[in-house]
LONU-881116 format. One record per residue (C-alpha): y, z, x; residue in three letters. Coordinates in steps of 0.1 Angstrom, whole numbers. Layout:
BEGIN
+-------+-------+-------+-----+
! north !    up !  east ! res !
+-------+-------+-------+-----+
!     Y !     Z !     X ! ALA !
...
+-------+-------+-------+-----+
***
This chain:
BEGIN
+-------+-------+-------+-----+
! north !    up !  east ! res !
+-------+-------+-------+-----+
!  1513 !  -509 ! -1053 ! UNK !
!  1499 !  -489 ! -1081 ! UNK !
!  1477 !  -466 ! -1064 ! UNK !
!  1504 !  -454 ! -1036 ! UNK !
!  1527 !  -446 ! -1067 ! UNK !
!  1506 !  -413 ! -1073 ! UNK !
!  1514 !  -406 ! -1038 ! UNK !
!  1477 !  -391 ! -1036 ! UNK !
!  1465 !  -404 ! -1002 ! UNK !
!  1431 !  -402 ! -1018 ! UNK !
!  1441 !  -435 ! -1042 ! UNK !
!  1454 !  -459 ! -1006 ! UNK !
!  1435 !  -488 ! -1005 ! UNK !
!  1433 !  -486 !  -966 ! UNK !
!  1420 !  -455 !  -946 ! UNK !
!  1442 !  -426 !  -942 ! UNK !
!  1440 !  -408 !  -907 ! UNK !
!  1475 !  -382 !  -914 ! UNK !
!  1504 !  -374 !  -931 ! UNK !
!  1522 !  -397 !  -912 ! UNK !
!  1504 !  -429 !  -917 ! UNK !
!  1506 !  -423 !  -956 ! UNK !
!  1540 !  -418 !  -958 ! UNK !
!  1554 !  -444 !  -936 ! UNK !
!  1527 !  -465 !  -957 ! UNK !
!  1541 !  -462 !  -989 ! UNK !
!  1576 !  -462 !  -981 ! UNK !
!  1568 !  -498 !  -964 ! UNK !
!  1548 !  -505 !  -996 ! UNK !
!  1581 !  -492 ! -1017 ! UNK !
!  1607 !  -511 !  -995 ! UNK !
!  1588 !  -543 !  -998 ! UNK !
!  1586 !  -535 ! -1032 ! UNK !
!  1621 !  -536 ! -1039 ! UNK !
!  1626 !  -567 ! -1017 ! UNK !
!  1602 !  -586 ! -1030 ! UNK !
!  1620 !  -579 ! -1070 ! UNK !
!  1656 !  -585 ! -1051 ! UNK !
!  1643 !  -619 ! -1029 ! UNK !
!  1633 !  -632 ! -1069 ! UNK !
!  1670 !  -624 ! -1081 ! UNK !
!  1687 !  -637 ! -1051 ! UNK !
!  1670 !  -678 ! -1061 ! UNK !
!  1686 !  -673 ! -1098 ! UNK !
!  1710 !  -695 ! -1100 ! UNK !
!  1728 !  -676 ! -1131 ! UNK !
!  1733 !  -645 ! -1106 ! UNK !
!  1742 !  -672 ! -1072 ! UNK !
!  1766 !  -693 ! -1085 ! UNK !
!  1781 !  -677 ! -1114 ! UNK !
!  1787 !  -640 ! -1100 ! UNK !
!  1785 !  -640 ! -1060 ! UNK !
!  1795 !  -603 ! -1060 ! UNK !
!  1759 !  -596 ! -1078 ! UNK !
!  1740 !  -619 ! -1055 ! UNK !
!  1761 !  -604 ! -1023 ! UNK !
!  1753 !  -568 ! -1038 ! UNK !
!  1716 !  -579 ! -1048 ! UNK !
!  1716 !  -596 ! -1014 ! UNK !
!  1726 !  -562 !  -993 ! UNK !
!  1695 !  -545 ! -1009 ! UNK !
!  1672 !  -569 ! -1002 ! UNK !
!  1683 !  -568 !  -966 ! UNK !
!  1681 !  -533 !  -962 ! UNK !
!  1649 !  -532 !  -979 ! UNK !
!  1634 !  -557 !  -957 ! UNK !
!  1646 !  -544 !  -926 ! UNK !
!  1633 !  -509 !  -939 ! UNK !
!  1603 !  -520 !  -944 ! UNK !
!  1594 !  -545 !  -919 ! UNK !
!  1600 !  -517 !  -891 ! UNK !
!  1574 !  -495 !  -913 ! UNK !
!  1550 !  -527 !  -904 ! UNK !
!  1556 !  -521 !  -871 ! UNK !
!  1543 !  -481 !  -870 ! UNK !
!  1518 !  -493 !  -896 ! UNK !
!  1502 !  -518 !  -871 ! UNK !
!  1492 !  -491 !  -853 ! UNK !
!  1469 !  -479 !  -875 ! UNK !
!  1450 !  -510 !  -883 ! UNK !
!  1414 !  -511 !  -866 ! UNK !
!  1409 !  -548 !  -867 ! UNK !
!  1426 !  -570 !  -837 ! UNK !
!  1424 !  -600 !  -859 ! UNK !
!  1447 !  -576 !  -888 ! UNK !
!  1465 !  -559 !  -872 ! UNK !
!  1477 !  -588 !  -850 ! UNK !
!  1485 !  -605 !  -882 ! UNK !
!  1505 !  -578 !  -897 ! UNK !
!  1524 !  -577 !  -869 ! UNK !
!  1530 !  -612 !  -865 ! UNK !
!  1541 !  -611 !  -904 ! UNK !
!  1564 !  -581 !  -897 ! UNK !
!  1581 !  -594 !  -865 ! UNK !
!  1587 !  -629 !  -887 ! UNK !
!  1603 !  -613 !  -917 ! UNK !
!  1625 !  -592 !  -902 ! UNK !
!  1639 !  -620 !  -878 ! UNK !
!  1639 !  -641 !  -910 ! UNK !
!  1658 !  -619 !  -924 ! UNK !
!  1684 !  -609 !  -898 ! UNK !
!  1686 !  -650 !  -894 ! UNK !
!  1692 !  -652 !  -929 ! UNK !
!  1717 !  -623 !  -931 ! UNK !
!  1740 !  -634 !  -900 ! UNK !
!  1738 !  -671 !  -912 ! UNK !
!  1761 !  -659 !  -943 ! UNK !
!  1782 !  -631 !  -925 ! UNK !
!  1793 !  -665 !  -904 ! UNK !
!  1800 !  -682 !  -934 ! UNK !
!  1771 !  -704 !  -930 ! UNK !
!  1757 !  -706 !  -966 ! UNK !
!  1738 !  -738 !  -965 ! UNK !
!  1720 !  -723 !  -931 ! UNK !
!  1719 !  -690 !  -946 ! UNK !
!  1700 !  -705 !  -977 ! UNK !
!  1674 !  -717 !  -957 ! UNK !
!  1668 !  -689 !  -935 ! UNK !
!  1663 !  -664 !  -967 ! UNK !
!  1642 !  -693 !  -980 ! UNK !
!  1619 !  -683 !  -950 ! UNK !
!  1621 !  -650 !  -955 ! UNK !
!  1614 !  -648 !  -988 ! UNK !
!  1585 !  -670 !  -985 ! UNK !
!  1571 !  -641 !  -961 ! UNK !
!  1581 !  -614 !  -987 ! UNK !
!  1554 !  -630 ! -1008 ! UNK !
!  1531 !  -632 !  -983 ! UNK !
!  1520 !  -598 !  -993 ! UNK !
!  1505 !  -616 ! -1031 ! UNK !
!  1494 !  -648 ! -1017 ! UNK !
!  1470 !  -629 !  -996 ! UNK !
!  1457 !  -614 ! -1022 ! UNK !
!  1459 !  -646 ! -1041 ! UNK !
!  1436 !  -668 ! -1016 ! UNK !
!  1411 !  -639 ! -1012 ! UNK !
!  1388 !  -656 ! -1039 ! UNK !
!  1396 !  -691 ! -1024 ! UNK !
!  1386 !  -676 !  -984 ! UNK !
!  1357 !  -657 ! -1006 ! UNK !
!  1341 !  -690 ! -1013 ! UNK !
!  1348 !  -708 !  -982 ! UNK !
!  1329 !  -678 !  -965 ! UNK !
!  1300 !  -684 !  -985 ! UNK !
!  1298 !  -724 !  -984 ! UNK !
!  1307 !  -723 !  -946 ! UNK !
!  1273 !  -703 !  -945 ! UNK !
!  1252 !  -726 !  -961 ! UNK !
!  1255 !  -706 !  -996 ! UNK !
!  1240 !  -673 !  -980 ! UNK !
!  1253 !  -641 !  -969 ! UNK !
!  1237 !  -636 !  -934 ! UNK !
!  1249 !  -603 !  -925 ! UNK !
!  1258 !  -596 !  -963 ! UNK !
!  1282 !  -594 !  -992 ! UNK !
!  1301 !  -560 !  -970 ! UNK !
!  1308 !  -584 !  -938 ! UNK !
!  1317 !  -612 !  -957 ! UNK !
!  1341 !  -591 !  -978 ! UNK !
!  1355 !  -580 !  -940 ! UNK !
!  1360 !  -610 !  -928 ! UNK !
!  1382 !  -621 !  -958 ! UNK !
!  1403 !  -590 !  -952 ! UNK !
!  1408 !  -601 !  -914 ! UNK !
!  1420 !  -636 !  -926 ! UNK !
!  1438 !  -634 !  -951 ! UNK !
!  1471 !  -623 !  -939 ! UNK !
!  1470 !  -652 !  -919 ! UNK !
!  1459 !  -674 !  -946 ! UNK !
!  1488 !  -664 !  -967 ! UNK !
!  1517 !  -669 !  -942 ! UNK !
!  1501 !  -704 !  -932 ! UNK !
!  1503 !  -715 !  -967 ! UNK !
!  1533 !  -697 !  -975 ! UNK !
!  1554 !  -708 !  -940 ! UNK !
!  1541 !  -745 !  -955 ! UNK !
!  1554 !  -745 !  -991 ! UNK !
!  1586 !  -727 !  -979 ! UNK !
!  1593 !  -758 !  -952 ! UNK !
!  1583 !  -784 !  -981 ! UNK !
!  1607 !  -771 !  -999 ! UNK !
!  1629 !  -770 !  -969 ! UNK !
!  1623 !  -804 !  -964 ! UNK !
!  1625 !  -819 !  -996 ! UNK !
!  1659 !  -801 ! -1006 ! UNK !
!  1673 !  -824 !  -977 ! UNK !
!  1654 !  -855 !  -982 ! UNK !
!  1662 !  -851 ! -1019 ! UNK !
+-------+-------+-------+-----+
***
């Protein structure tokens, strides 16, 4: 997030093709921000249990944020290059905003045990965004042993290939902790 703070189009991390693109960019990147910094205050238990006006309030934002900036995704798909990304991103974005909406009519019904569960799942897609970034050393390293320990088409295409995987990589293991956890909570 640092470099879109400047809001120098020069400091994005991806390519910049317009106005446009940059600013519905970093007001995805800001949105997600804030939902990502909301989604951790809505699990505290302190703020849940002991003042539900907080978590409703806290809760609202991180609705709004999400929905925000999950229909940013959806312009910012657009300007992706790579199929295999951009098909990701969109994939991401379609899941956390229905994840979301789930979660948010779930407790407007009343629902809060279903409603729990659904924000759950889409908070777990919230942090997709750092266990991306997380696994690219892990998907680094795979690359390079799946390749016999050599770059055939070198360190550049291998770094691409990373970067078209691991979107997908992070909602996989993301979509799996978040049911574990699902499942254990009802087994437990």
């Amino acid at each position: 997030m640092i470099p879109y703070l400047t809001l120098n189009p020069a400091n994005s991390r991806v390519d910049i093709t317009s106005t446009t693109q940059y600013s519905i960019l970093v007001t995805h990147i800001g949105c997600a921000f804030i939902a990502f910094i909301t989604g951790f205050l809505q699990f505290m238990d302190r703020i849940r249990l002991k003042n539900p006006k907080v978590h409703r309030y806290v809760g609202r934002i991180y609705v709004v944020s999400v929905f925000i900036s999950g229909i940013l995704a959806l312009a910012v798909v657009f300007y992706i290059e790579s199929f295999t990304k951009a098909t990701a991103f969109l994939t991401l974005a379609i899941l956390w905003l229905f994840t979301c909406w789930k979660g948010y009519r779930t407790a407007a019904r009343g629902h809060f045990h279903v409603h729990r569960i659904w924000m759950m799942r889409s908070f777990g897609i919230t942090l997709v965004a750092v266990s991306a970034r997380v696994l690219v050393p892990v998907l680094l390293i795979t690359y390079y042993t799946f390749n016999g320990f050599m770059l055939p088409e070198g360190i550049d295409k291998m770094i691409e290939e990373v970067l078209n995987v691991n979107i997908w990589a992070g909602l996989v293991l993301n979509f799996v902790i978040v049911e574990w956890m699902i499942l254990n909570k009802k087994t437990g």
